[in-house]
C-alpha positions, 0 to 999 in steps of 0.5 A: 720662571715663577711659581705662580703663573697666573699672578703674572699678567701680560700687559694688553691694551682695552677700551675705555668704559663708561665714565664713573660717577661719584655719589656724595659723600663717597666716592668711588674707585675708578677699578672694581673691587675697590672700596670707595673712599670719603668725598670730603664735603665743604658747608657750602655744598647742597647735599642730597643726603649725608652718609647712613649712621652705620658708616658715621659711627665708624667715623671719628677724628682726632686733632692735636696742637689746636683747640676751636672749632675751624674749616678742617673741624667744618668740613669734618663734622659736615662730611659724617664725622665725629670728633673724639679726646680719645686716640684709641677711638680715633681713625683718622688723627690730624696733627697741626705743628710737629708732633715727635710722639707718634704711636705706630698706627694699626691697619686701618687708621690715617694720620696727616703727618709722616713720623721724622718729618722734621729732617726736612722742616727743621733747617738744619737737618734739610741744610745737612741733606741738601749740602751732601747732594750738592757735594755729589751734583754740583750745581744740579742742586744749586737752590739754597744759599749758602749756609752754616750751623752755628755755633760748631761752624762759627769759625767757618763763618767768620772766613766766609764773611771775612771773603764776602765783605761788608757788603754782604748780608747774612740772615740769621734763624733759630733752628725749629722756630716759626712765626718769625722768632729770633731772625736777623739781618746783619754782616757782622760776624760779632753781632751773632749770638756764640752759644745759641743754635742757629743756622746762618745763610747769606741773604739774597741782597739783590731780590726781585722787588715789586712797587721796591719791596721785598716779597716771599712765596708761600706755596703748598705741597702734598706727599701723599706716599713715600715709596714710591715718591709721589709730590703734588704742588698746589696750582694757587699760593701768595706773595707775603710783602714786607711793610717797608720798601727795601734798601741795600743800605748799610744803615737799614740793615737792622729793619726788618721791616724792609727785609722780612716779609713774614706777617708775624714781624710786619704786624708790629710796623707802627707806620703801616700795619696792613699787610700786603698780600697777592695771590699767586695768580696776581704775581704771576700777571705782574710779572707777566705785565713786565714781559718775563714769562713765568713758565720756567719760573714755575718750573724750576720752583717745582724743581726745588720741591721735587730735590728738597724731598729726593734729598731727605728721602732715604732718612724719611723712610726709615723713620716714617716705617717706625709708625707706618703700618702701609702706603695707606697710613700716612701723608703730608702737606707743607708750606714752602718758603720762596724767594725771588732774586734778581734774576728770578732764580727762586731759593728755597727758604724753608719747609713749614709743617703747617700750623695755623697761621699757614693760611690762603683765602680768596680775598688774598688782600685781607690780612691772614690770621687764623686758621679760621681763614683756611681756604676749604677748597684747599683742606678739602682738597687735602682730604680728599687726595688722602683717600680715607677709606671707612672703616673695617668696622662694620658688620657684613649684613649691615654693610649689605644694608648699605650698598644696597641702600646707596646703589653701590657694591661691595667692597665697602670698607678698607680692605687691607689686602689692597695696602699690604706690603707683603710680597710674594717669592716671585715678586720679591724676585722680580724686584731684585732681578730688576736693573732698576734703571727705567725701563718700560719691560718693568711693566711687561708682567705685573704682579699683585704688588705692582698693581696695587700701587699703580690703581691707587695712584691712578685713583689718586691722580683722579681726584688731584684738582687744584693739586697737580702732581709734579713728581713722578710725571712722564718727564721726570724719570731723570731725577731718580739718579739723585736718590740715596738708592733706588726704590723699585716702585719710583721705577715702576710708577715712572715707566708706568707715566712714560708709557701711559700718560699720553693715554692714561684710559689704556692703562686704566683699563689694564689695571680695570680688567686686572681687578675684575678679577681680584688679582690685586688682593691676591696676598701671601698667607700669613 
């Protein structure tokens, strides 16, 4: 049926051999002929040695929209790196805030933000999104509240709060601002601006209070590809309180100090300027104490996450192409907005690209402000699950030198042939012929594309830590009905963790055996 047999491989079970061990500040691939990537290192970590100045020069970072030195800068210059003003000398870019001028990246370079990834932290854009899944799954998609752009749907608004009542609460937020700018609570229809551009929700008027006050969640999410979709949750987070206790009184509306629980406000409180913060793991022990369990809370906050980026997909992917060079280019990580009613039903506030003031640290009770706070084992995290590879940059007679020198073996250095996008005839076949409704006989016959996918999520996966993977996982194979369209290696990868996630080692020797052989580097001629 196919041209090339031999790029078809059968899938067959194997053993499990010894486990591979890192050696800092490398790490390497769990499959052979692999490069392996950057362990990124946190100052206070004894090194055994640092990395030969042959990979150190190849080694240079850029950041924009942040100036000083913090914990991502640390961990940089202490893992090997250099910090460059030049972009062209830059390999890897790390971009704090939203950049909209992105120059398309070569092969080889990484950047910590996926081009058009305000369609879904600007509100309104990711309002759009979400309000056509609702249209065409009804409740399935029943996370945000309900809301209107202003000012084109003003006069919708006014029917809906004329329907509502006085007695219900309507938040009012500027499209693109942060740090708390420009919000209001109100139910007056004539207490809202005309002109200006504002997304308006109904406010959540019975929340889940603690000690009668009023809290957010602050969680952190990594997309590290796009196609396939692959979600990573980080395990810990905080609770954002606000200042003043909470009351549904008319005459309190105006005080943002009982009904906003951003720090950015609450800091301008003259009776109490401390902020109240928990870490995640408290909250989940008060709520605990109370005798609710917070497993399905957990779950369906993971659920959001998962239908908020299903529902801009398809728009992300056009945009990111524009300036992705491969799966390798690019990832993504945000804060997440949650907010608790009542019922601890938990609401999608917003997506943050995150900025400075986006910050997590140990002693949780301490009031956050800079990025100087950031948790290192969160950015390292991050680094980590980007899987820098060193650069094609260095000669082969020295890249001997230093396998030799490191007790490693070749590959050294990227290798685009591993992120090609490139297909074959006979893959491109398999991929229409494909039903793309999840079947495990998709990994009956692996191609080169298909195992290239497959060992860099494992590898991945490997080295998640305190991020865990909430999408794909054996049990999400049922939210690929809420895509635009179906992306074949959503389908693979989700077979691939119905079948191996049990016994993740058979796959991996699969995938072990297939590399021995160099089968993933195996690329159309250009």
């Amino acid at each position: 049926m196919y041209t090339f047999v031999m790029c078809l491989v059968m899938v067959v079970t194997a053993r499990a051999g010894p486990p591979i061990r890192d050696h800092p500040p490398l790490r390497k691939s769990l499959f052979p002929n692999v490069p392996p990537t950057i362990n990124f290192l946190v100052n206070k970590e004894n090194l055994d040695f640092q990395l030969p100045e042959e990979i150190r020069r190849t080694l240079v970072y850029f950041q924009s929209g942040h100036k000083g030195k913090g914990v991502f800068s640390k961990i940089m210059d202490q893992t090997g790196f250099h910090e460059s003003n030049e972009t062209q000398k830059a390999t890897f870019f790390w971009l704090w805030g939203q950049i909209r001028d992105m120059r398309p990246l070569l092969v080889d370079e990484k950047r910590s933000r996926f081009h058009g990834i305000e369609v879904l932290t600007e509100k309104d854009t990711l309002w759009n999104s979400y309000k056509t899944k609702r249209a065409t799954f009804g409740d399935e998609f029943l996370y945000v509240p309900k809301t209107f752009i202003l000012p084109q749907e003003r006069k919708q608004l006014k029917k809906e709060m004329v329907s509502v009542g006085p007695s219900g609460r309507w938040i009012s937020k500027p499209f693109s601002a942060s740090g708390g700018k420009g919000i209001s609570v109100t139910n007056l229809i004539s207490k809202i601006s005309k002109k200006a551009d504002l997304l308006v929700s109904r406010y959540v008027d019975h929340p889940y209070l603690i000690h009668g006050r009023r809290f957010s969640l602050r969680l952190f999410v990594l997309v590290t590809c796009l196609e396939p979709l692959t979600i990573y949750l980080y395990e810990d987070g905080f609770a954002l309180f606000s200042s003043m206790k909470y009351s549904a009184d008319e005459k309190d509306m105006k005080n943002v100090f009982q009904h906003l629980s951003n720090g950015a406000i609450n800091k301008h409180n003259e009776e109490n300027k401390q902020s109240i913060i928990w870490s995640l793991h408290d909250l989940k022990k008060h709520i605990q104490s109370e005798g609710i369990p917070f497993v399905p809370i957990w779950e369906n906050i993971k659920d959001i996450m998962i239908k908020s980026l299903i529902a801009v997909e398809n728009d992300l992917i056009k945009k990111a192409n524009k300036t992705n060079a491969s799966r390798y280019s690019s990832f993504s990580w945000f804060g997440v907005d949650i907010i608790l009613d009542s019922n601890l039903k938990p609401w999608l506030a917003e997506f943050n690209t995150v900025r400075t003031d986006l910050t997590i640290r140990a002693e949780v009770r301490r009031r956050i402000k800079t990025e100087q706070n950031l948790n290192p084992s969160l950015v390292k995290d991050i680094l980590d699950l980007a899987r820098y590879q060193i650069p094609n940059r260095i000669s082969k007679k020295n890249q001997m030198k230093v396998v030799k020198s490191l007790n490693l073996q070749l590959p050294l250095c990227f290798d685009e042939r591993q992120f090609s996008l490139e297909l074959f005839e006979f893959e491109k076949m398999k991929q229409n012929q494909s039903s793309l409704i999840l079947t495990e006989s998709i990994l009956d016959e692996l191609t080169p594309a298909d195992t290239r996918v497959l060992i860099a999520a494992e590898d991945e996966l490997d080295i998640s830590n305190r991020f865990k993977r909430i999408f794909p996982t054996k049990e999400t194979h049922t939210y690929l009905k809420f895509f635009d369209e179906p992306r074949y290696y959503n389908t693979l990868l989700s077979a691939w963790e119905q079948r191996f996630s049990d016994d993740r080692e058979a796959g991996r020797d699969i995938l072990k055996s297939l590399c021995r052989d160099n089968f993933h580097t195996l690329v159309p001629i250009k």
